[in-house]
Structures are given as structure tokens and as C-alpha cells.
C-alpha positions in Angstrom: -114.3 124.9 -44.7 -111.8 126.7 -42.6 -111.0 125.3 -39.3 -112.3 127.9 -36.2 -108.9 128.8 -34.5 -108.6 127.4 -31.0 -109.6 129.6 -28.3 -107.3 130.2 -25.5 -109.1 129.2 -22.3 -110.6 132.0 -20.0 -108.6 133.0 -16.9 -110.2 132.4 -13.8 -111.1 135.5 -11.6 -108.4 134.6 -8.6 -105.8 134.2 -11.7 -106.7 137.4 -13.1 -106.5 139.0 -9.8 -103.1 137.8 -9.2 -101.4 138.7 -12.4 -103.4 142.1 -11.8 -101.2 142.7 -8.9 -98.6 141.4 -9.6 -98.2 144.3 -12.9 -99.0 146.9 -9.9 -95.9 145.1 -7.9 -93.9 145.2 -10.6 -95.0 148.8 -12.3 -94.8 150.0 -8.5 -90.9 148.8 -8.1 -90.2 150.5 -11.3 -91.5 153.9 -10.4 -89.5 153.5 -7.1 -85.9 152.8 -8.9 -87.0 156.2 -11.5 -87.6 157.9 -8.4 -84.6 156.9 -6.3 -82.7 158.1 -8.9 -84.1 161.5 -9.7 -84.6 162.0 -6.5 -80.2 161.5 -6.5 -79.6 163.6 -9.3 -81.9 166.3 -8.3 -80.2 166.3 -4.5 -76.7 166.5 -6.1 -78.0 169.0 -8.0 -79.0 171.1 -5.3 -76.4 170.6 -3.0 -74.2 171.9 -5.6 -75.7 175.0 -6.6 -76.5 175.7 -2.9 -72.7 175.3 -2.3 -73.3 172.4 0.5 -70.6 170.4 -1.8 -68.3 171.6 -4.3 -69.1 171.3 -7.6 -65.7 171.2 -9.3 -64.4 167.9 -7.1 -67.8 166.1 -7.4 -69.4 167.9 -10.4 -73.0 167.8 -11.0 -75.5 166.9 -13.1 -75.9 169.9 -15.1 -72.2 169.9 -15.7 -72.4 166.1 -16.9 -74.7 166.9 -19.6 -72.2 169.8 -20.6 -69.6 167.7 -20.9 -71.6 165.0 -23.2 -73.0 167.5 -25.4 -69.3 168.9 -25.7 -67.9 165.0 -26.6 -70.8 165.2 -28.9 -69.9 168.2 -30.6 -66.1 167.0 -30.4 -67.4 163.7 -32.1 -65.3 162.0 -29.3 -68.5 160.7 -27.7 -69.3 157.8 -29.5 -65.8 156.8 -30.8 -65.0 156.4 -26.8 -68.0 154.6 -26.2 -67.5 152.4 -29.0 -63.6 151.3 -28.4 -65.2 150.5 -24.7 -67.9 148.1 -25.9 -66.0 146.7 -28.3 -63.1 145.6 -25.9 -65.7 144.3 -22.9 -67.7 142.5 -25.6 -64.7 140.6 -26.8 -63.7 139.8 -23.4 -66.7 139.1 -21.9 -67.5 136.6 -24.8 -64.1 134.9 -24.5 -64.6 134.9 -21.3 -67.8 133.3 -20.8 -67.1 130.8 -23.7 -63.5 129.8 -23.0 -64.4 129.4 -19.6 -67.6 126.9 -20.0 -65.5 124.9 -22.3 -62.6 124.8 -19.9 -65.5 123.9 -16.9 -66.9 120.8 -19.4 -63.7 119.3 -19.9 -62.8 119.1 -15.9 -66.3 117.8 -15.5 -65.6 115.5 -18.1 -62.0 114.2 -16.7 -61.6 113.7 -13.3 -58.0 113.4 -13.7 -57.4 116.5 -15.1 -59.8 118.2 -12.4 -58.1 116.7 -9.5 -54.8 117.8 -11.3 -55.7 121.5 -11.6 -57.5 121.9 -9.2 -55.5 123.6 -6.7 -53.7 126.0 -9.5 -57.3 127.2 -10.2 -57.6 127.8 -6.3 -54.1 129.7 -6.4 -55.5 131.3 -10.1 -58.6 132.5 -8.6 -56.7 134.1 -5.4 -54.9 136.1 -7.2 -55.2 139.3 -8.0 -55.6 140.0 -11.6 -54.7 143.3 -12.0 -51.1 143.3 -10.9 -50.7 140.8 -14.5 -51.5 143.8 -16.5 -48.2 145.3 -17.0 -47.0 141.6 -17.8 -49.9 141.3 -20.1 -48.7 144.7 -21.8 -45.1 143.7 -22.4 -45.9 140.2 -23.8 -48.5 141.3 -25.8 -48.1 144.5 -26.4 -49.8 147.9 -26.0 -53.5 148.1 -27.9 -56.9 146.6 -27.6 -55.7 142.9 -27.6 -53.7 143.8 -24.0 -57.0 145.1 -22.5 -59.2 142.0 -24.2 -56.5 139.5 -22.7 -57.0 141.4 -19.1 -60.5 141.3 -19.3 -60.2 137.4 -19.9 -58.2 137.0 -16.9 -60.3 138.8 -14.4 -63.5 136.2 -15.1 -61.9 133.1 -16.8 -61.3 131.4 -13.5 -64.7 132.7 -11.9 -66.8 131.4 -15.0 -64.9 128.1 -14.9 -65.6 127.6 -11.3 -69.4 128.9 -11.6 -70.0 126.6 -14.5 -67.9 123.6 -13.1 -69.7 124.0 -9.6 -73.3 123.6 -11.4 -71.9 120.5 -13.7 -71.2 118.7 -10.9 -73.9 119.7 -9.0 -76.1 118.0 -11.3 -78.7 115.6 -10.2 -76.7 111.8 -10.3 -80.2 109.9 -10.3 -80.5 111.8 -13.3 -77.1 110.7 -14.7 -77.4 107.0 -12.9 -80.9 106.7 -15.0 -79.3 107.2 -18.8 -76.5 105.4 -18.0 -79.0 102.4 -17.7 -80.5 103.3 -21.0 -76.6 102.7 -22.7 -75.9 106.5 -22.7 -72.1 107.2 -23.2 -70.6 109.7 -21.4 -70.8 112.9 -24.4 -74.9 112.0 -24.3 -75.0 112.2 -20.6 -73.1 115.5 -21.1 -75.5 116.8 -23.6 -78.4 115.3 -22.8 -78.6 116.2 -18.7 -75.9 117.7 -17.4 -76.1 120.8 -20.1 -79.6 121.3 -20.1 -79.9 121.3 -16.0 -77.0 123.8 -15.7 -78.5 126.4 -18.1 -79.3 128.8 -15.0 -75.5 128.1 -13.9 -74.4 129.4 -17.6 -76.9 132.2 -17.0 -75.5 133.5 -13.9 -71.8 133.2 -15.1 -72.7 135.6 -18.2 -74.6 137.7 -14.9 -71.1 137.6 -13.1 -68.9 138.3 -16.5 -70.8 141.5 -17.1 -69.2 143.0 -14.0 -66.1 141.5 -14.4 -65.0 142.2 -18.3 -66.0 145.7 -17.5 -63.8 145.8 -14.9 -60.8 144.4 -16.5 -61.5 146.6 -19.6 -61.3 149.9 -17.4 -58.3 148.4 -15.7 -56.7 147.8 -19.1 -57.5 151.2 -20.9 -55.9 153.1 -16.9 -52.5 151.1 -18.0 -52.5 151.5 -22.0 -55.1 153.0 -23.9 -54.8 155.8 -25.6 -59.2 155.9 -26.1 -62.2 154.5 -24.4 -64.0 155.7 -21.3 -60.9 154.5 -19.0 -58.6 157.0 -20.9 -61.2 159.5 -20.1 -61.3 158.9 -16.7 -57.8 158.6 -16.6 -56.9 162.0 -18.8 -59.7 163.6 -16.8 -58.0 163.1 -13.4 -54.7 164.0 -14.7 -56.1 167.3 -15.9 -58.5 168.1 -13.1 -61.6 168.2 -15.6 -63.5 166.4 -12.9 -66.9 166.6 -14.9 -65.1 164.4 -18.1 -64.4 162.0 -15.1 -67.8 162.1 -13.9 -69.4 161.7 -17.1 -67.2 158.9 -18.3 -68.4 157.0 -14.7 -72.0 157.3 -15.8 -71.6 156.3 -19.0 -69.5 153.5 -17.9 -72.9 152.4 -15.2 -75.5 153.0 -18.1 -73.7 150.6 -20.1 -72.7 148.1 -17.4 -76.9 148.3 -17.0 -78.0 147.7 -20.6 -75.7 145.2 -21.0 -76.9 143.8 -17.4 -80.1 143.5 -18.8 -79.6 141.7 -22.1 -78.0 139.1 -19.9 -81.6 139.0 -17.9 -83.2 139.2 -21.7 -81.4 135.8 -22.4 -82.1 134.8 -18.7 -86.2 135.1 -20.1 -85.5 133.1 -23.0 -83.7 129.9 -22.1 -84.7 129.3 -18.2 -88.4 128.8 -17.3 -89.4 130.7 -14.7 -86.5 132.9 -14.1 -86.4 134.1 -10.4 -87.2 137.9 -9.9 -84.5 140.0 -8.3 -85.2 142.5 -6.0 -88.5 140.5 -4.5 -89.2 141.2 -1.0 
């Protein structure tokens, strides 16, 4: 005989209610945001045709689509978008995991905190940007320059989000494995990781804008493809539209990639907080 399978237990009316309204909330946000932006596009639409802006300094959305089925056709589309994601993946990655390492090791030496502390304060102040040319004589001109730039734009920022959380950490928590004979790695990996997953989470969150932006930066000063070297060769040549296209493109995949990060964000914290709640 075959065991019945267990039956879930009924929801309750007021629980059913609330989760009933709560999918209105949420389906009611998200028809908001589609039509927030359609209503955008169809405004700049409108306002170009009707001559209320001019359409070859801010293009418009017609004339965006032109130009991606044209990259299409070129079969420059995807090889642009491509080189992009590549290089902002790389660097956000090496950000993110470079940086958390960098952040455990302060946390776990107090000498070497105190010791770098202020060349992380002077590290962080500084703007990142003016390094590229450095970065593109040391290291050369290619995709490792624009990784490298990348890097330095949210090493210091992930270190200091992830550092801030690991010692943030609840010390009744630590006090209370220390009196079980805990050593100082099983403290480490046995508290102070798992209550700083959210902190982790919300570096990636910061590291998506920040890669992208050091990625862009890096492909103004060297590349020779990508969506920067559109924008770039666009502006230089007046073709306004390749500039405008390549900006969308660059804020549709800022967006997806956004969103993986809040996939994760579903997966590894318990009740993730929703953005956007009123």
C-alpha cells in the first residue's frame, strides 16, 4: 500500500484575502511602470513628429528602432552587445568577489583594518576615472584595460559594503559560539557569513551600476567595439540615433542584469524586502 501524499493545509479566508491583494498590488505596480514608459516613448514620439523637439539632436523612437534593425542587418548588433556584457561581467564578478574576500580578511585582522583603513577612505574619495589613462599605458589598450577600470570603480565600495555588514554582526551571536570552543574561521563561517548575506546581496545590487559604469568609461578611452565605442563614434559623427540607441540598450541591460541580482536576492535571503512599496 502506497502512502496518501500529505495534503498542504487549507488557507484561511483572511490569508487568502491578503495574498489576493497583494497580486492586485503587485500586478497593479506593474502595469503602472509599462505605462509610464509607453506613455514616454509615445510623448517623445509625438513631440518629435510634431516638431516641439528636434528629432536629429534627441532622435526618437521610430528612429531607434531604425537604427537596431540596421546594426542588425550590419550584424554589428550583437557583436557590440556582446564585447559589452562580456567586459561588465568580468568586472563586476571580480569586483564583487575580490572585494568580499578583501572585506573578510580586514574583518578577520584588526591590525590590518586599522592599518588600511584610511588609504581605503582616501581610495574610495577618489575619483576613478581620471586612473584610466594610467590603467591604459600600464596595461595596455584592449578588454583587460576596461575589466581592470571596471574593478576600480566598485572594489573599494564592495569592500566597504561587505566590511560594514561583517562588523555589524550581532556580537551576542559571536560571544555565544565562542563559549561553545568556536575558533575564529567557524565564527566566520558559521555567523558572521550567514547574517551578512543581504549585505553580499546589496553589494552585487551596487556593482551592477558601477561595473557598467566603469565599462562605458573604459570602451570612451580605448575600445575600438562595445556600446561605449558606439556612443562614442556616434557623437563624433553626429548620428545621434546610434547614440541614442546604444543608451537604451545600455539601460535594458543594466535592467536585466539588475534583476538577476533581485533573482539571487529571492533565493538566498528570506523574505527579501520589496522595493518600490509605498
Amino acid at each position: 500500500m502506497f502512502m496518501s501524499d500529505r495534503q498542504e493545509p487549507a488557507l484561511s479566508r483572511e490569508r487568502a484575502e491578503y495574498l489576493k491583494k497583494l497580486k492586485i498590488r503587485r500586478n497593479a505596480v506593474l502595469a503602472a511602470r509599462i505605462l509610464i514608459l509607453a506613455a514616454f516613448f509615445a510623448a517623445w514620439e509625438i513631440a518629435g513628429d510634431l516638431k516641439l523637439i528636434d528629432p536629429f539632436l534627441t532622435s526618437q523612437p521610430s528612429r531607434i528602432i531604425r537604427t537596431l534593425g540596421n546594426l542588425y542587418r550590419e550584424g554589428d548588433l550583437f557583436k557590440h552587445i556582446g564585447i559589452t556584457c562580456l567586459e561588465t561581467v568580468a568586472g563586476f564578478m571580480a569586483g564583487t568577489i575580490l572585494g568580499a574576500g578583501i572585506a573578510a580578511l580586514l574583518w578577520w585582522s584588526d591590525f590590518i583594518s586599522r592599518v588600511l583603513e584610511p588609504y581605503l577612505v582616501v581610495l574610495n574619495s577618489l575619483p576613478k576615472i581620471a586612473l584610466g589613462p594610467i590603467f591604459i599605458i600600464w596595461i595596455g589598450p584592449g578588454p583587460a584595460a576596461i575589466i581592470v577600470m571596471a574593478l576600480a570603480i566598485s572594489l573599494i565600495v564592495t569592500i566597504l559594503e561587505v566590511l560594514n555588514g561583517f562588523l555589524s554582526t550581532d556580537p551576542e551571536k559571536i560571544r555565544l559560539v565562542k563559549t561553545f570552543g568556536a575558533n575564529r574561521l567557524q565564527v566566520f563561517m558559521k555567523v558572521v557569513l550567514p547574517a551578512n548575506i543581504s549585505s553580499l546581496v546589496n553589494a552585487l545590487k551596487i556593482n551592477v551600476g558601477l561595473s557598467w559604469v566603469g565599462v562605458i568609461v573604459g570602451e570612451f578611452l580605448v575600445s575600438r567595439a562595445g556600446l561605449g565605442y558606439l556612443i562614442v563614434y556616434g557623437g563624433q559623427v553626429f548620428q545621434l540615433d546610434l547614440v541614442m540607441t546604444s543608451v537604451i540598450i545600455l539601460a535594458a541591460a543594466a535592467a536585466l542584469m539588475y534583476q538577476g541580482v533581485v533573482w539571487i536576492e529571492k533565493k538566498l535571503v528570506k523574505n527579501p524586502p520589496e522595493y518600490g512599496r509605498t
